[in-house]
C-alpha positions as CSV (number, residue, x, y, z in Angstrom):
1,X,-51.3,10.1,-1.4
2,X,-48.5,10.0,0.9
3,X,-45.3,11.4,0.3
4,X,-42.8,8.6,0.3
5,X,-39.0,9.5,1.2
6,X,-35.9,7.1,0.3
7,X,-33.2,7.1,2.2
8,X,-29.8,6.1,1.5
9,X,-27.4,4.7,4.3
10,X,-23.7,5.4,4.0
11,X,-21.8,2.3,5.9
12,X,-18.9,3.8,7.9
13,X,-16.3,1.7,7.9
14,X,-13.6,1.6,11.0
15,X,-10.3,2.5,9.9
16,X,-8.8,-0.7,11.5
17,X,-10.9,-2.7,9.0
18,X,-9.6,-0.1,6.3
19,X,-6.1,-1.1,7.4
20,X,-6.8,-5.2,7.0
21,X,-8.6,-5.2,4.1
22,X,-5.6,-3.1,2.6
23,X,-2.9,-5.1,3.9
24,X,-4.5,-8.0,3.1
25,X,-5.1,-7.0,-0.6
26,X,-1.2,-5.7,-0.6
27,X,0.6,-8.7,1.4
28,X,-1.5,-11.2,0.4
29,X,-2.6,-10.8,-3.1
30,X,-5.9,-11.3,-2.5
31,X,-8.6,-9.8,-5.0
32,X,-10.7,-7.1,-4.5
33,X,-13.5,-9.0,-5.7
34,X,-12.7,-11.4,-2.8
35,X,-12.4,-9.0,-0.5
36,X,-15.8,-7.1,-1.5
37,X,-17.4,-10.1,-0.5
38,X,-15.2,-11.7,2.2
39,X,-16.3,-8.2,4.5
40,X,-19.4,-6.7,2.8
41,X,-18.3,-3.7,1.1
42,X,-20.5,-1.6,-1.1
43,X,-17.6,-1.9,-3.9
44,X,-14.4,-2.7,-5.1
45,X,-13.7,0.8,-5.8
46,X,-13.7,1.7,-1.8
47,X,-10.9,-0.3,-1.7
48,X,-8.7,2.0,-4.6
49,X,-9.8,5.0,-2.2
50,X,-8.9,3.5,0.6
51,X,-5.1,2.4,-0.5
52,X,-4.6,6.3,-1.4
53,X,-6.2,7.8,1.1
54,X,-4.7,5.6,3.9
55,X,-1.1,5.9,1.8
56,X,-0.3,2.3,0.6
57,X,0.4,3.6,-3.0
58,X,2.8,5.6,-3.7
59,X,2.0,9.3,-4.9
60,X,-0.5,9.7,-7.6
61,X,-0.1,6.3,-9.0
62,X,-3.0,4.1,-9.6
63,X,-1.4,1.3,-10.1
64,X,-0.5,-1.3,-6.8
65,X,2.9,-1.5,-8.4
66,X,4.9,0.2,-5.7
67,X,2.9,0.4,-2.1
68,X,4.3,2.3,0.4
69,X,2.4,1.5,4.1
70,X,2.1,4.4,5.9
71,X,0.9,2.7,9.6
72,X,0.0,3.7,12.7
73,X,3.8,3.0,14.2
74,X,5.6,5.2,11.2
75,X,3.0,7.8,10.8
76,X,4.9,10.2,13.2
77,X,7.6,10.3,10.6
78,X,5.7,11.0,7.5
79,X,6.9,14.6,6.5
80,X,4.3,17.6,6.8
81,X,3.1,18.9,3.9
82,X,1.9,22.2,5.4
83,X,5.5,23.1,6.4
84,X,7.3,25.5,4.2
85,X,10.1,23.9,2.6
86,X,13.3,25.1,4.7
87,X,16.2,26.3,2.0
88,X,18.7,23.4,1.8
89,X,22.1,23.3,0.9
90,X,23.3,21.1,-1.9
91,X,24.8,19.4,-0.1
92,X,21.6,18.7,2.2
93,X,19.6,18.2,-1.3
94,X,22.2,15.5,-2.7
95,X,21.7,13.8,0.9
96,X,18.1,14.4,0.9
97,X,18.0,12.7,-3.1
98,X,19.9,9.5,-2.1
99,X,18.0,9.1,1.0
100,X,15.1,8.9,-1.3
101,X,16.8,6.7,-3.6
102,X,18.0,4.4,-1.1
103,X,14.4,4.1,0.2
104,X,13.2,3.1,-3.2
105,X,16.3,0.7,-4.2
106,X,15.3,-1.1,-0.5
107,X,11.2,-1.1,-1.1
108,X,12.1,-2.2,-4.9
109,X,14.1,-5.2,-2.9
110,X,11.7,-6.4,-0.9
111,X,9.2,-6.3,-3.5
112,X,11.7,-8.7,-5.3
113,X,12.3,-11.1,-2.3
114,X,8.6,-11.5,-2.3
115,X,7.7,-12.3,-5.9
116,X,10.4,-15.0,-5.3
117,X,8.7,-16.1,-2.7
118,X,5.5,-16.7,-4.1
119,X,6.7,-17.7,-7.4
120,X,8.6,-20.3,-5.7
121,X,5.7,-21.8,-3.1
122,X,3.1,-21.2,-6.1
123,X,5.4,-22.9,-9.2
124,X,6.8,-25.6,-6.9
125,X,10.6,-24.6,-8.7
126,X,13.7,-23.4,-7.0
127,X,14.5,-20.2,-8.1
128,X,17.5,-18.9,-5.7
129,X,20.3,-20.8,-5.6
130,X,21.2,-23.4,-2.7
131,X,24.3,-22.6,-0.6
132,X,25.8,-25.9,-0.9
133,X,25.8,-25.6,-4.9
134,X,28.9,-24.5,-7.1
């Protein structure tokens, strides 16, 4: 008898399709489902690896609750995690804490702007009020 051999082939995926297929689930709401079979992926979880790994969610979270994209154009300003932590003053850390919060109060914002967006094209209702009304 002859020894028979499986192999398995890993697709390797390009990271600009990582990048669409992320955006695409993030911006667009589309489904991971839809997605799986709209470009042939092996699963949906690919996709929950990618959106860490690639940094559209934000820290440990699981949840696509709060995305942060992290692109090609602002990946020079991500900050280094090898660096050692330089000894701030408190000054510097009170700056450094409403920076962050600011950050977070503006991508909380935007998140806003565009639930109103689609709940308004979706739902067919006016939801923000017209500049001509008292």
């Amino acid at each position: 008898m002859e020894d028979q051999t499986y192999y398995v082939s890993k697709n390797v995926y390009s990271i600009e399709l990582k990048h669409k297929v992320c955006k695409e689930h993030i911006n667009e709401g589309a489904r991971l489902r839809d997605l799986v079979r709209k470009y042939n992926l092996s699963s949906h979880s690919l996709i929950h690896t990618w959106l860490r790994s690639l940094g559209y969610l934000a820290g440990n979270d699981q949840r696509i609750t709060k995305c942060n994209y992290i692109g090609i154009e602002n990946f020079k300003t991500l900050p280094n995690k090898h660096k050692k932590k330089q000894s701030l003053t408190p000054e510097q850390q009170q700056i450094e804490f409403l920076k962050k919060e600011l950050e977070d109060a503006k991508l909380q914002a935007e998140g806003y702007r565009r639930m109103i967006e689609i709940a308004e094209s979706e739902l067919k209702i006016p939801i923000r009020k017209k500049p001509s009304t008292k």
